[in-house]
N, C-alpha and C positions, 0 to 999 in steps of 0.2 A: 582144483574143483572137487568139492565133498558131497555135491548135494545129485543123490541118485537121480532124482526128478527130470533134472536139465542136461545132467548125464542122455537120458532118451531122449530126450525133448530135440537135442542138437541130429544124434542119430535118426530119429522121424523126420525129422527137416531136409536132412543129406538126400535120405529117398534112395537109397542104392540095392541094386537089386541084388541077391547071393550070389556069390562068386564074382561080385565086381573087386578091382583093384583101387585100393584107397590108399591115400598118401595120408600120415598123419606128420606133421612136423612140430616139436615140443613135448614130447609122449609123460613128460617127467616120470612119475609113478605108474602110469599108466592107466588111470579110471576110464577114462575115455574110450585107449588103446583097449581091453576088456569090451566094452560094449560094441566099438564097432568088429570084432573078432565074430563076436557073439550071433550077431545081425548077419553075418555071412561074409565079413570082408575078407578079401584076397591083402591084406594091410602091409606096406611098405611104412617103416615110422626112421625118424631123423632125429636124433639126439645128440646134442655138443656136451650134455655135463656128464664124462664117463665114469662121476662117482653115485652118481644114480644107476647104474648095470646093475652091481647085486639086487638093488630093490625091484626095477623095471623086471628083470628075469623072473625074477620067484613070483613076483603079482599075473603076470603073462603067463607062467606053468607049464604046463602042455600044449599051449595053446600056438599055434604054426604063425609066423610072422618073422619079418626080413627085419633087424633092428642094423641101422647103417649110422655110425656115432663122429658126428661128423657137426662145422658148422654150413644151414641146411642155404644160406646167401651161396655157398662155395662147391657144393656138393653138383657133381654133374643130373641133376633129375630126372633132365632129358634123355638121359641110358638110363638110369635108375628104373622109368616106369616103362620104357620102350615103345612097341607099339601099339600096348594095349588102353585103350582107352579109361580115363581113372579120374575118379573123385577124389578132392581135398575136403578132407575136414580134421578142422585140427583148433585145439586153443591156441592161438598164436601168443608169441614173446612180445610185448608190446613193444617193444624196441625195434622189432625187423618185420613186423607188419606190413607195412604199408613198403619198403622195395622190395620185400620176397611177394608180395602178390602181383606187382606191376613186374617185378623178372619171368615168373611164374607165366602171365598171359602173354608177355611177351615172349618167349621162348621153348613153353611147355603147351603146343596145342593141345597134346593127348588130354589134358585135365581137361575134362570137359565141363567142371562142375567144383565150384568151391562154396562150406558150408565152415565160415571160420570165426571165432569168438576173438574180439576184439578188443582195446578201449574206446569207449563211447564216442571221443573225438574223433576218433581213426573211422570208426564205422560211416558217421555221419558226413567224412570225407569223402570215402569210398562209392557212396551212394547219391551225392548232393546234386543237383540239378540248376541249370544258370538262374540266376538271382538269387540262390539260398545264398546263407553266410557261409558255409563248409564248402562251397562250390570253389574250384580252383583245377590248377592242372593235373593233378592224380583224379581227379573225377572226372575230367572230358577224358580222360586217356582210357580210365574202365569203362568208360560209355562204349568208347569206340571197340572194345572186345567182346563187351559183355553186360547182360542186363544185370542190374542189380537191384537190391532189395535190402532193408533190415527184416529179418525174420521176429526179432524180439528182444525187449531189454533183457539186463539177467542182474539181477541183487546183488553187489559186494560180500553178501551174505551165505553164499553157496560155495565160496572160498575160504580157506585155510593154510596160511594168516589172512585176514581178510583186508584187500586192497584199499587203496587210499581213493582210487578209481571207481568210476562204475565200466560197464564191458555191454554189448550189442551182440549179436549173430547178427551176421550179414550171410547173403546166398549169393554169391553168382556165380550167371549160367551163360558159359560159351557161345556167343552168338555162330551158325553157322558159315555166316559172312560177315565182314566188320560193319560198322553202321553207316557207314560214309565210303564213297569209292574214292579211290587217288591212292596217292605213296604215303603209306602211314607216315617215313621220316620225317617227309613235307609239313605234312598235318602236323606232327608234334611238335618240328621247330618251328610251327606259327603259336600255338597252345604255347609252348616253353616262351614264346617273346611276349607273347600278352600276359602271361601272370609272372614274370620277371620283376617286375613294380606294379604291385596292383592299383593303385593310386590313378596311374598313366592311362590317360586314353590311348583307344586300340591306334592309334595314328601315331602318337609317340611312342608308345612301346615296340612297333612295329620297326619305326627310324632307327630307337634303342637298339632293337635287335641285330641293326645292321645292315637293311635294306634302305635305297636311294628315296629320297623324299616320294621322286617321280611314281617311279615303281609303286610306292606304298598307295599313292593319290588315285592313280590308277586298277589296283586290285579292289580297293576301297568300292571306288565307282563300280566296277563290273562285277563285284558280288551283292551288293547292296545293302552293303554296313557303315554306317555311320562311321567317321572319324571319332566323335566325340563319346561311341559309346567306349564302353570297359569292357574289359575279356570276361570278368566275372556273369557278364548280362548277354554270352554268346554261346552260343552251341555247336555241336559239332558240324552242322551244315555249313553254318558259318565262316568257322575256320576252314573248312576243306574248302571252299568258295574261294578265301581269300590264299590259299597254298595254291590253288589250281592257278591261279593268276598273277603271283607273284617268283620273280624268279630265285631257282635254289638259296639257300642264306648264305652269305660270305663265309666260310670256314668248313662246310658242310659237303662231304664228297658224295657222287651219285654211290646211290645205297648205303651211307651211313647215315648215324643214328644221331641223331638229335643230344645232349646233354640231356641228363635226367634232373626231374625238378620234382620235390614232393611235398610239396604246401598243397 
């Protein structure tokens, strides 16, 4: 990213006050890593390519910052930022977008706040709401942590080589409570069995999943979702509805986690 402009433009967005802790992951050369220093970050940054160091170091200067060279899917974070409460912002790798944000809320509350440049797909995922086309199960899942938004598109143009891609900021913000009450696993392994085949009505995706016709006919009725509708056209009350009334999924132990799915 070459273009000063949107350089600040991401940093105004973050909103972070002096002396907060910010996570940056992807630092490459560090333009960014610069600005949010500059702005007052306490900046923890994550970097896998350890032949960018001479150049990160000498652009960085004087300037105080934790560089931890590492890949950032693998890296413990959750010790990393401890228990100081901390913004992400960061140009994300488009490659590990979209599981380091969903590992991220699921595992790192301390980040209260992520402010992350994306691919336009990715972002429009991140954000989508039931009956968009981008709507899927990475999008009920961030619903259920946290509000989201696209802040702005951003020009192929402000990059250097310039992408094949266009790219979004997206912001999201930590909800204090999840959006839905119940057992998140529950919740996700009904999410994970309705977008398993999108095609499938919630009736049969649900039997797909692994649950007894009965059981299914039954949660169906008592939360008041149509067999015939699709997972794409439900929301998160929805699902939690249908998790509250159907029993755990076959394979699924009390307190573990659901298979992850990121369509």
């Amino acid at each position: 990213m070459v273009d000063a402009n949107t350089v600040r433009r991401v940093v105004q967005i973050a909103g972070f006050a002096p002396g907060t802790q910010v996570l940056e992951v992807g630092p490459g050369l560090g333009t960014l890593s610069v600005a949010l220093i500059d702005a007052g970050a306490r900046l923890i940054a994550i970097e896998w390519d350890r032949a960018l160091e001479p150049a990160l170091v000498e652009v960085l200067g004087a300037r105080e910052a934790t560089l931890v060279w590492g890949d950032a899917l693998k890296v413990d974070v959750r010790a990393l930022v401890g228990k100081r409460d901390t913004a992400m912002v960061a140009n994300l790798p488009y490659q590990i977008a979209t599981p380091l944000v969903m590992d991220l809320l699921e595992e790192v509350p301390r980040i209260r706040s992520y402010t992350v440049m994306v691919q336009r797909e990715v972002g429009d995922r991140l954000v989508a709401r039931p009956g968009q086309d981008a709507y899927g199960a990475v999008s009920a899942k961030i619903a259920y942590f946290a509000e989201a938004s696209i802040a702005f598109r951003v020009s192929r143009r402000v990059f250097s080589p310039m992408p094949d891609v266009e790219s979004v900021v997206v912001r999201l913000d930590r909800r204090a409570r999840p959006a839905v009450a119940g057992g998140r696993e529950r919740i996700f392994a009904v999410i994970e069995a309705g977008f398993a085949q999108r095609r499938k009505t919630i009736r049969r995706a649900l039997r797909g999943g692994g649950w007894d016709a009965s059981d299914v006919e039954a949660a169906l009725e008592g939360a008041g979702v149509a067999g015939e509708d699709r997972a794409e056209t439900l929301g998160l009350a929805e699902f939690s509805a249908l998790a509250r009334r159907l029993p755990p999924r076959p394979g699924l132990r009390p307190g573990g986690r659901a298979r992850k799915v990121t369509r």
